[in-house]
Structures are given as C-alpha cells and as structure tokens.
C-alpha positions in Angstrom: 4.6 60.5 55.6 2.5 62.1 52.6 6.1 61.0 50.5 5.1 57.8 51.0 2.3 57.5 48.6 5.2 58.2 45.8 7.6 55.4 47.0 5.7 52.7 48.9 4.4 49.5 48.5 4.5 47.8 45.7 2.6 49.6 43.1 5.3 52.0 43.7 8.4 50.0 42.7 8.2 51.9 39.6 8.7 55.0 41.3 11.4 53.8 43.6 13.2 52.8 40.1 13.0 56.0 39.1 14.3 56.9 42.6 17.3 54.8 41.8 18.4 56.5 38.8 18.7 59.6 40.4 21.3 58.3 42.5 19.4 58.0 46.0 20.4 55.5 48.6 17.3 53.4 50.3 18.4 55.1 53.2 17.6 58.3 52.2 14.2 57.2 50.1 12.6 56.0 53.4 13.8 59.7 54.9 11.5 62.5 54.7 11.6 64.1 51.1 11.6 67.8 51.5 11.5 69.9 48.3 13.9 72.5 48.1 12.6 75.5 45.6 15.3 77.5 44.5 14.4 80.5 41.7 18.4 80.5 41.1 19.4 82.1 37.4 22.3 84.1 36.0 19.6 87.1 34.6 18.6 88.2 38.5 21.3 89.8 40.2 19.1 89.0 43.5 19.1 85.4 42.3 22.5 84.5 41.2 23.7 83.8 44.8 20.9 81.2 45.7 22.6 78.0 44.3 25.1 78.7 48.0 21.8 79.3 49.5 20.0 76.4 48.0 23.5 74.3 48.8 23.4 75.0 52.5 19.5 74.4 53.5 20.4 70.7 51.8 22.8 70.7 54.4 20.6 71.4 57.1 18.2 69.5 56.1 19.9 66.5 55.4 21.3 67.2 59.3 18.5 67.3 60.5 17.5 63.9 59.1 15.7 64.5 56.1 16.1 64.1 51.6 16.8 67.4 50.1 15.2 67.5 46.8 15.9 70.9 45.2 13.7 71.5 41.7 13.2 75.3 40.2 10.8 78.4 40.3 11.6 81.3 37.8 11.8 84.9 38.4 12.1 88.1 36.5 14.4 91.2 36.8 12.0 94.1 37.2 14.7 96.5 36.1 16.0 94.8 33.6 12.3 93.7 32.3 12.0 97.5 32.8 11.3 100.2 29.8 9.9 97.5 27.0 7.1 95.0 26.3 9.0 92.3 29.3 7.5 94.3 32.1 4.1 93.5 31.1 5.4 89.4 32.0 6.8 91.0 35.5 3.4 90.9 37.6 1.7 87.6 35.6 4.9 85.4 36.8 3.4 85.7 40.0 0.9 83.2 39.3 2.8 81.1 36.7 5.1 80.6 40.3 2.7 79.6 42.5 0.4 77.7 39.8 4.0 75.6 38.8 5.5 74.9 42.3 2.3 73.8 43.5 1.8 71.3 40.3 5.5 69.8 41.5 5.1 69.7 45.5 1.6 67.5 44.9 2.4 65.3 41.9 5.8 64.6 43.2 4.0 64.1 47.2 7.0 66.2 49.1 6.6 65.9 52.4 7.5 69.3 53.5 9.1 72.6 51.4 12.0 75.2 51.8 11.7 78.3 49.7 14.4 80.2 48.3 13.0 83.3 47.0 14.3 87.3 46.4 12.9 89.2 44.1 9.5 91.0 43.4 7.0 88.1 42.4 9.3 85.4 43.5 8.1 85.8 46.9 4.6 86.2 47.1 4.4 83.6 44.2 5.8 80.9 46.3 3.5 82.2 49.4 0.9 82.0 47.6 2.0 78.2 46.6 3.1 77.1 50.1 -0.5 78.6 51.3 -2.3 76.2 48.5 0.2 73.0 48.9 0.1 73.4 52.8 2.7 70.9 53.9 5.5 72.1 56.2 7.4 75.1 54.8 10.1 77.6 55.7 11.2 80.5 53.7 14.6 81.6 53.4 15.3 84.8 50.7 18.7 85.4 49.3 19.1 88.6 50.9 19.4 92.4 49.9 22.0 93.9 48.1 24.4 96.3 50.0 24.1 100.2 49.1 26.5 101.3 46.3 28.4 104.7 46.8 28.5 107.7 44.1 29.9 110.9 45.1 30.6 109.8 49.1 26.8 109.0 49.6 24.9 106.1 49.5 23.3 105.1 46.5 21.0 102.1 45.0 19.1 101.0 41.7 16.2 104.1 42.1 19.2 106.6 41.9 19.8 104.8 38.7 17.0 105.4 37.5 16.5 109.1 38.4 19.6 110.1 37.1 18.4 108.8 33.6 16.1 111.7 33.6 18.7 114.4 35.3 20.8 113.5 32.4 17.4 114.5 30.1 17.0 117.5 31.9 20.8 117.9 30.9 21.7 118.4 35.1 24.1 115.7 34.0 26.5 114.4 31.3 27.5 110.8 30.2 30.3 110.3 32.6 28.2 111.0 35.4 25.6 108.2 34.2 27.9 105.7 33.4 29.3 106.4 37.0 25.9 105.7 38.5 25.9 102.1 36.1 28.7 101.1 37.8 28.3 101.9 41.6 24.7 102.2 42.0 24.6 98.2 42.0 27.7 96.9 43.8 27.0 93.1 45.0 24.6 90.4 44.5 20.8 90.7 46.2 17.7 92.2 46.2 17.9 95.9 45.6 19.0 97.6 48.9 16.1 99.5 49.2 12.5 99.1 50.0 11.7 98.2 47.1 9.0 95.6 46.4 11.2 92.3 47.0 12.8 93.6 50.1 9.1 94.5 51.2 8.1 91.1 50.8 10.7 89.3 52.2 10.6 91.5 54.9 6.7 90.6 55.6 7.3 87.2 55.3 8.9 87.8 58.7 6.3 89.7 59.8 3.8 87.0 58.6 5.9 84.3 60.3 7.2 82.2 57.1 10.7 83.3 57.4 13.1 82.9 60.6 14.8 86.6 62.2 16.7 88.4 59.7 15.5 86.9 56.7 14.4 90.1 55.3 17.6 91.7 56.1 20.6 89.8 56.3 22.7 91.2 53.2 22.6 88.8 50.7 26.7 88.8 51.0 27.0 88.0 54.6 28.1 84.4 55.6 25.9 85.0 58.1 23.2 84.5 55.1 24.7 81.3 54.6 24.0 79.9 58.4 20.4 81.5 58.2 19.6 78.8 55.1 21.1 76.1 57.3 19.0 77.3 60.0 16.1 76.7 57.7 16.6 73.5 56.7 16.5 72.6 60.4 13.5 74.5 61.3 11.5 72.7 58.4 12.8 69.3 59.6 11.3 70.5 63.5 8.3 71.9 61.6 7.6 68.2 60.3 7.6 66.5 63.4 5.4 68.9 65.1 3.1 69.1 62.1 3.1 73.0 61.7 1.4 74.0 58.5 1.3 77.0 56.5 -2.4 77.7 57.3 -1.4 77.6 60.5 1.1 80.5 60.2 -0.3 82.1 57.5 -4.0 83.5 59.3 -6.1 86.2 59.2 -4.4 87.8 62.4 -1.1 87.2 60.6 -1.9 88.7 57.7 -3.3 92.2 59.4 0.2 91.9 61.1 1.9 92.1 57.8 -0.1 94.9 56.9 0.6 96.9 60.4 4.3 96.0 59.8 4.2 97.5 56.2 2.6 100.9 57.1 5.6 101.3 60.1 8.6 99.8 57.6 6.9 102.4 54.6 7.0 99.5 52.3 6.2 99.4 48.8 2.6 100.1 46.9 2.9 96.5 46.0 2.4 94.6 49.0 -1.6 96.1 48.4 -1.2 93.7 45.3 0.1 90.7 46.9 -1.1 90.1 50.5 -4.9 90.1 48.8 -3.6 87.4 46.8 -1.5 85.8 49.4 -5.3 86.2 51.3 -7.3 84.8 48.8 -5.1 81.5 49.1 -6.9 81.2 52.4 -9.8 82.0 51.9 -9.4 85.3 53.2 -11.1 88.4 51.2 -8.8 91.1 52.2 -9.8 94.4 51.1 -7.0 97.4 50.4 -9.2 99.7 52.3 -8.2 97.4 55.6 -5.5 100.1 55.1 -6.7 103.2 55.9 -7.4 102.3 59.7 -4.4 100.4 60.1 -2.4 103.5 58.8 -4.2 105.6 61.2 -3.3 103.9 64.2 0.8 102.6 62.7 3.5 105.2 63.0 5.8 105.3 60.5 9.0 103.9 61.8 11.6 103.7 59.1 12.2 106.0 56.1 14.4 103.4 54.1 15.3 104.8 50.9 13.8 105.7 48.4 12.0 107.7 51.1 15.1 108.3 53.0 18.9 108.3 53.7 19.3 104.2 55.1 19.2 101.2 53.5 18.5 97.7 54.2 21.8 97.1 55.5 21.0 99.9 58.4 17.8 98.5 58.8 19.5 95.0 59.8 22.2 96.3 62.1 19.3 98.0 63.8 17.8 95.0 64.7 15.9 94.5 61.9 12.2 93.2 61.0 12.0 91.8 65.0 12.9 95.1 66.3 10.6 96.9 64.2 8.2 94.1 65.2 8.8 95.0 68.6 8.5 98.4 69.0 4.6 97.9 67.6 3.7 95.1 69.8 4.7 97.1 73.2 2.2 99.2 72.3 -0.7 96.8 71.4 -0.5 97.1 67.5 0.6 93.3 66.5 -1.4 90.2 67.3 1.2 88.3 69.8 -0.7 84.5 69.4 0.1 83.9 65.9 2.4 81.1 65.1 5.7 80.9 63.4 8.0 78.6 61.7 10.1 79.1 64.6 7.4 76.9 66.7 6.9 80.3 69.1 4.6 82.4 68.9 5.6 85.8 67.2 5.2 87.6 71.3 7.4 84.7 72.5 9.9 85.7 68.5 10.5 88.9 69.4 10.6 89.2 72.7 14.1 89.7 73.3 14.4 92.0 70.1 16.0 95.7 70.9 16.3 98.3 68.4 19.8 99.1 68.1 19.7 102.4 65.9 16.7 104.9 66.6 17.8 106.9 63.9 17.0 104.5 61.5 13.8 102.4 63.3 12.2 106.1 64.8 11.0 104.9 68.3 7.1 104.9 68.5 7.1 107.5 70.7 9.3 109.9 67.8 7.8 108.3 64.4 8.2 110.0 61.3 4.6 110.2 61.0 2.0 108.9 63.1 0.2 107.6 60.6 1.6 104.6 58.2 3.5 104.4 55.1 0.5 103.7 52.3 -2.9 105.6 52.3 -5.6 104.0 50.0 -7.3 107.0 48.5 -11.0 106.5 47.0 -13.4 109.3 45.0 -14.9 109.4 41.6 -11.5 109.0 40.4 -11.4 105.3 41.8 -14.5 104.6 43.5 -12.7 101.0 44.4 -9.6 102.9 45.8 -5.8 103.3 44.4 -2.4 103.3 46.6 -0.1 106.1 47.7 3.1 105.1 49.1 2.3 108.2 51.5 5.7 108.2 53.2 8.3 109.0 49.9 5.5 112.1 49.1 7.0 115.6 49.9 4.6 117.2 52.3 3.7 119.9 49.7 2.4 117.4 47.7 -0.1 115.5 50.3 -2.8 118.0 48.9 -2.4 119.0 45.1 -5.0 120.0 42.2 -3.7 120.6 38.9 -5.0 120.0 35.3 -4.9 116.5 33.7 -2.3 115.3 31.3 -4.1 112.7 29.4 -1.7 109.5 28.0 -2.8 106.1 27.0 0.4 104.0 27.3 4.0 105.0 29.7 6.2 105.8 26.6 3.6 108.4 25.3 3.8 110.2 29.0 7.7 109.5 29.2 8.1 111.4 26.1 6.6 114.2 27.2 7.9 114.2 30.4 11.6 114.4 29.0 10.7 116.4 25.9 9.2 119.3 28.5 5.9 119.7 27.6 5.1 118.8 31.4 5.1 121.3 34.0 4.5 122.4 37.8 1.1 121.6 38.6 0.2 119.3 36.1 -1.2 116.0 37.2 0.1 112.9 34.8 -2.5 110.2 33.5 -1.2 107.1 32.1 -3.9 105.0 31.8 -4.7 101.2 29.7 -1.5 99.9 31.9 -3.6 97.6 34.0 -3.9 94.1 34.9 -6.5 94.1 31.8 -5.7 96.6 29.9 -1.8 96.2 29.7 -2.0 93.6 29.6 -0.2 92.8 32.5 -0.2 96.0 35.0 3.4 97.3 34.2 5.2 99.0 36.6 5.0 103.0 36.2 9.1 103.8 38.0 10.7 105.2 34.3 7.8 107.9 34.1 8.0 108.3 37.8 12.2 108.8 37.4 11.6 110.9 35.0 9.6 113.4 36.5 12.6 113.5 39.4 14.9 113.9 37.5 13.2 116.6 35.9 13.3 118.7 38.8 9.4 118.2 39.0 9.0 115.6 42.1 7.8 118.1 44.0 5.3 119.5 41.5 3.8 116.9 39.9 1.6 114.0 40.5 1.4 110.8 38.4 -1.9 108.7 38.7 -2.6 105.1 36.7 -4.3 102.0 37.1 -0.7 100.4 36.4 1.2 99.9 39.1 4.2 101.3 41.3 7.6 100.2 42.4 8.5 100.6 46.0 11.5 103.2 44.6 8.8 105.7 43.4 8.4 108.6 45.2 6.5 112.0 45.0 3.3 111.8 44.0 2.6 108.3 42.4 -0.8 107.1 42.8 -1.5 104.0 41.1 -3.7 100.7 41.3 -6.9 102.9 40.5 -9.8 100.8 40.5 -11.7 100.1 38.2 -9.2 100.1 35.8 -9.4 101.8 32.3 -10.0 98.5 30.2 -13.2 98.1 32.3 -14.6 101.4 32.0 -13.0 102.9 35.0 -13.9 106.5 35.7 -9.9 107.1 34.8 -10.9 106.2 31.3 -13.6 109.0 31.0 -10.7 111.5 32.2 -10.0 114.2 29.4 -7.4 116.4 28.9 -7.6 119.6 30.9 -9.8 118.3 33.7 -8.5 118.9 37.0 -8.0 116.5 39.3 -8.0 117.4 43.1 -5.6 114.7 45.4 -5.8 114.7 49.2 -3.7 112.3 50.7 -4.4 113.2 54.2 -8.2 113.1 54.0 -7.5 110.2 51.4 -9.6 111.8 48.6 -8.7 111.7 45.1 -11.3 113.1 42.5 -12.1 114.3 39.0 -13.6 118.0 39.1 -16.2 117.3 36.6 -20.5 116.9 37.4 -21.7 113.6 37.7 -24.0 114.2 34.4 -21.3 115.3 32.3 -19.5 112.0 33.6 -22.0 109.9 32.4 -22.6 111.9 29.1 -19.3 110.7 28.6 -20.1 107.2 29.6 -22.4 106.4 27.7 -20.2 107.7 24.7 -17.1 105.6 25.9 -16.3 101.9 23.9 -13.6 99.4 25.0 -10.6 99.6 23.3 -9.7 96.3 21.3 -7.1 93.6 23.6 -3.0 95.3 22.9 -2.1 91.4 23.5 -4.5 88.6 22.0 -2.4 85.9 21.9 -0.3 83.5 24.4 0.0 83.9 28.2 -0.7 87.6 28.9 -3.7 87.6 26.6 -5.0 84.5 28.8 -3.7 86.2 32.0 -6.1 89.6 30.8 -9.0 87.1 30.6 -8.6 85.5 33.9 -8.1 88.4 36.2 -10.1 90.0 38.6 -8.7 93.6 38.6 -10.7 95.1 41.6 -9.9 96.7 44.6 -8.0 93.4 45.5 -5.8 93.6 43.6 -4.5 91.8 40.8 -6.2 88.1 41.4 -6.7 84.8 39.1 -10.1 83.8 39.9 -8.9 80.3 38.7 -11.0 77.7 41.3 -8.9 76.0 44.1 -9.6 72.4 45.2 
C-alpha cells in the first residue's frame, strides 16, 4: 500500500505516534488509509449539507474495510462572491483546490481518495487534483438544489437575478423582489439549474468519476445519502483492482464529456475547465474540438435557464445515464472507456431508459440538431470565444449592431440600468479576463440586467470575462486573446459594429485590417488593477489562450 511508506517500519514510529494521538486503533493503521475531501462550509448553500455526505462515505468505506481520513478543500459562492471585487477569487480557487489537495494526498501518502465536491470550481479543482495525484478516487457531489416556486411556476437563483433588473426597469416593486429572495432558493444544493456546478458534476458522470445520479440526485434526497455510501464502497473495489484516475480520465473520455455537454446545453464554463482538466493529462484540448462535436450532438435537454425543467426533472428522467444513452445508440459516445464503477461506460448505461421525453428530447426530436455551445472565431477573437448557443433566442443567432465600448462590468451595468442601452446595440466589457481582471469574473449581473430590461432579445453582450451557465441571450464571452494582451477586443472603439453569426460561428469587427493595425500600433497595456497577493500572482501565471484559463505551473 502507497500508505505504507507514512506508517511503516521503523523510521516511521514517529508517524505512527502521531497516528496514535489522533485516536486510531492499529487495527485500523494497518487498513487502507483513504482520504476523504470534503469542501463542507456554512457560506455555500451547495456545501452546507456535505458534513452528512462526508459522514456516510466514512461509513462505506470503513465497510468496505478501509481508514476514512476526511481533511478539507474550500469553495466559493459564485452568487454571493457575485457584484464586488470577491468574484475575481471565484475562477483562481480552482487551482488553489487542486494545487492544495494534491500537496495533502502525497505528503500524507493516502492510499486512495473520495471527493466531495458541488459547486463551480470545487469540482473541476479536485478533477484536476485526482488527475495529478492519481491514486484510486471516486467522486461523489452534494447534489442540486430543488426548484423554488414564485407565482405557481418554477423558479431558481437566475430568476433572482433577472428580476434585479425588472425591478430597474421598474416592471416590479420591492415586494415582488423580496418574494423572489425568499423562494427562488428553497433547500440546500447546487443551484437547480444548469448552471456551471450542476454542469460539472454532471460530466463527471459523463467522464466516469462519479457513480449514476451523481449529477442529479437532489441534494435533499436520502437517496443522496446511500449514493456517498455507495462511494465509499466503490473506492474500496477501486483499490483492489488498481483502477486509476488516468485510467478513467482519457482522451476518449474527455471528447465524451464534451458530446454530453453540447446534448445537456451546459454551461460556457465547462470550455474553461475540461482544457484544464485535459492539461492534467497531458492532453492539449482545444475549444474549437467544439464546433464538430456540436455539429453532429443534438441538443437534448433545455434545462433552465434555457428552458422550463430543472435538475430535479432531469433526474426523474433518468438522468446523466439516460442522456448518456440516447447518444450512444446512435454512435456519438465512445463505449470502451472505464469507470469507477469497474464497467465500461457501454456496459454503465446499458440498461438506462429515458423516462420523460419531454424533458431529455429523444434523438430523433432534439431541440436542435446541433449542440448547446458554438465556439465562434473572426477578427473579433481570432483564438475563438463561447456561446451557450442553446439559451439564445433564434432572432439573435445572427445580429449586427454598433458597439458599446466599457472597460470594467459596473461601468456597462450602469448603463444598462440607467437606459442608455438600446435594441441593437452590441455590449463590450472588456479588461475582465484571466489577465486583465485579474481573475476572469463572471459577466451574469450585466447579463440579468439586460433581461430584465426587456432587451434579451435585442442585445448582445461580448467579453473576454466569462459566463455563468444562467446567462442567456446573446452572451459571448472567453474572447481570445484577451484585452490585457492586446486582443483585437481591446482595439474595439465605440460605434464600430460588430456583426455575430452564431450559426456560421462568425463573430467580427466591421473595420479594414489597416485601420486595425493603425490602431495597434497606437494601443499600450494598461497598468495590472491587482499588483499584489494571489490574484496578481495568479495574472502572472496564466495562460489565457484559446484553452482556457490554465496555470502553466510545471507538473512532475
């Protein structure tokens, strides 16, 4: 057992000391140890359930014969990090996750892992770990939040957010808001949309890390509670058969994930995090893998904030597995790759049905039959930039319209609520990237503003920050290069129109090549927003390219 060079012989009586004080029996030294991850706090509503999660894998574990030994990962609120300087620590936590749970599964020598993440860069954080540390490892999220009601329908943390600007557009009052505050988020969980964390835990199905349902099990459920049991004895079977992360987590795998993300419709932020989860391996995945994958990958689901259903209809449907299924009968999904299960994902799925075709569309009636993201390139963003194609309204899949120049989201929300935006205009925030944020905040206020202005349909947004999966309309963001780097978006002047075509996957800047580089030559970096502590040496680390956000930091 790798454990073993931490507590044997007799160079290691020191450690076994140590051991000792902890309170563990030799009975359970000589066992396995299996480090149990948990990113439970009491700021994340999607994380202040995982201390019952992190309580029963222990149980299974210790079942199933092994030493749970549970030790932290953190993890920010996006929405409440939202609207001030804390989202620019949102994205960079990623790698502060991975970086720190790798530093703990080697110098404490853990024989195998169980992660317990939920929310945004919890997950692909400890992916991105359990790729690098590469001893047995099972993933097992809290679970999505259930839908809250407002007015008899349906409602979650996007509709929050949009009626934030119906209230500035003065469509509604304060009593209607406050209502909104408290239904919109009724239970503990992930957001019940498809929303970034939900998209992630969802792949991690998909990608074979996580066992059936753990993308969509409500995070309430008892049934949530047997799943992390479940875990703690797949890890334990994982051991003895010596399955690895890089065994799951391939190539093949990893295309999967993508084909799975275009038919879910998740969000733009998966094109951030599966390069990175790539790069762990050693593979350079590209966001323009996208466009051909899209072309081939109905759209299956139109989870909100594309659509009417929510992650809780998405699990009583038959969840990830059926969705899963529905590709592979038709040759879109690479069968052979493993799982933590020990099958392979053909033999996983096999038996999956789709319970609900009004909420997983059969193949043969998508809602589109092309995928949920589009990566559009031009002189815009010669390196590419995302569209979550399936939450735009189809009169907005081709739109040209002058620019709206703003160097930062509060300038651009300002004007947004203040009404100096209107139908046709296209919205530029630029200096929010992973550089130039520092930090790559997400754009969802500006994005909720512009809904709730009555102007989804009529306006498009464009940035080299980023998305969340509850933006709709319009929203193009992770253009490459970014600003901070001399992007083509920083050369973009007020009044230029900009001409998008999502369906031929164009986006581009109506001015002449020599008055673009008239105004290169004339351009100057701006000076660092952030020069000191983490984000200033996150902004001097990253490689902000069409891979996405990635610390070029080297690997042994």
């Amino acid at each position: 057992m790798q454990s073993d060079n931490m507590k044997c012989g007799m160079q290691q009586a020191p450690a076994r000391s140590l051991l000792n004080a902890l309170g563990y029996t030799a009975e359970e030294i000589k066992k396995p140890m299996v480090g149990i991850v948990c990113s439970y706090n009491e700021i994340v509503p999607g994380h202040m359930n995982l201390d019952k999660i992190a309580e029963a894998v222990k149980l299974g574990v210790a079942e199933a014969g092994g030493t749970p030994v549970m030790f932290p990962a953190i993890a920010v609120c996006d929405g409440i990090a939202m609207g001030h300087i804390g989202m620019k620590y949102s994205l960079v936590t990623r790698d502060l996750i991975a970086d720190s749970t790798e530093a703990m599964a080697i110098a404490h020598q853990f024989d195998a892992l169980v992660m317990i993440p939920n929310c945004d860069k919890n997950v692909p954080g400890l992916l991105m770990a359990a790729a690098r540390v590469n001893v047995p490892t099972v993933f097992v999220s809290g679970g999505p939040m259930l839908a809250g009601h407002v007015k008899g329908r349906k409602r979650s943390l996007s509709s929050m957010f949009e009626a934030v600007g119906e209230f500035a557009a003065g469509k509604i009052d304060e009593d209607d808001v406050r209502e909104y505050e408290e239904n919109v988020c009724p239970t503990c969980g992930s957001c019940s949309g498809m929303y970034t964390a939900n998209s992630m835990n969802c792949l991690t199905e998909v990608l074979g890390m996580g066992l059936p349902g753990n993308g969509t099990i409500p995070a309430v459920y008892s049934e949530r509670l047997r799943l992390a049991k479940k875990a703690g004895y797949a890890v334990m079977d994982m051991l003895k058969k010596n399955i690895r992360p890089r065994d799951i987590i391939t190539k093949d795998a990893i295309l999967n994930a993508l084909t799975v993300d275009m038919a879910l419709g998740c969000s733009t932020n998966s094109m951030l995090h599966l390069p990175a989860i790539a790069h762990e391996i050693g593979f350079d995945f590209d966001i323009s893998f996208a466009n051909p994958i899209s072309e081939k990958t109905p759209n299956l689901c139109h989870l909100a904030p594309a659509g009417p259903t929510y992650m809780e209809d998405l699990n009583e449907a038959g969840g990830v597995y059926a969705v899963i299924k529905e590709l592979y009968d038709i040759g879109l999904i690479n069968g052979d790759c493993m799982t933590v299960t020990g099958k392979t994902l053909a033999e996983a799925v096999k038996y999956s049905v789709n319970k609900d075709p009004e909420v997983i569309r059969p193949v043969d009636n998508p809602y589109t039959k092309t995928g949920g993201l589009a990566v559009l390139k031009g002189n815009l963003a010669p390196d590419g930039s995302v569209v979550k194609r399936s939450a735009v309204v189809p009169e907005m899949l081709c739109h040209e319209g002058p620019a709206r120049v703003f160097e930062c989201e509060e300038d651009a929300i300002a004007a947004i609520k203040g009404g100096k935006i209107v139908a046709g205009d296209v919205v530029v925030i630029r200096y929010e990237g992973p550089k130039g944020g520092p930090g790559m905040r997400e754009m969802l206020n500006p994005t909720s503003a512009i809904a709730g202005m009555g102007l989804g349909s009529t306006v498009a947004l464009i940035t080299d920050g980023r998305f969340s999966g509850a933006s709709r309309g319009a929203s193009i963001g992770h253009v490459s290069p970014e600003a901070a780097v001399g992007g083509p978006i920083a050369l973009v002047e007020e009044g230029d129109i900009i001409s998008i075509d999502i369906n031929n996957y164009s986006i581009n800047l109506k001015v002449s090549d020599e008055e673009l580089a008239k105004r290169r030559e004339s351009w100057t970096p701006r000076e660092p927003k952030v020069k000191t502590g983490y984000l200033a040496r996150y902004a001097s680390m990253v490689t902000s390219g069409n891979r996405g956000a990635i610390l070029e930091i080297p690997k042994n």
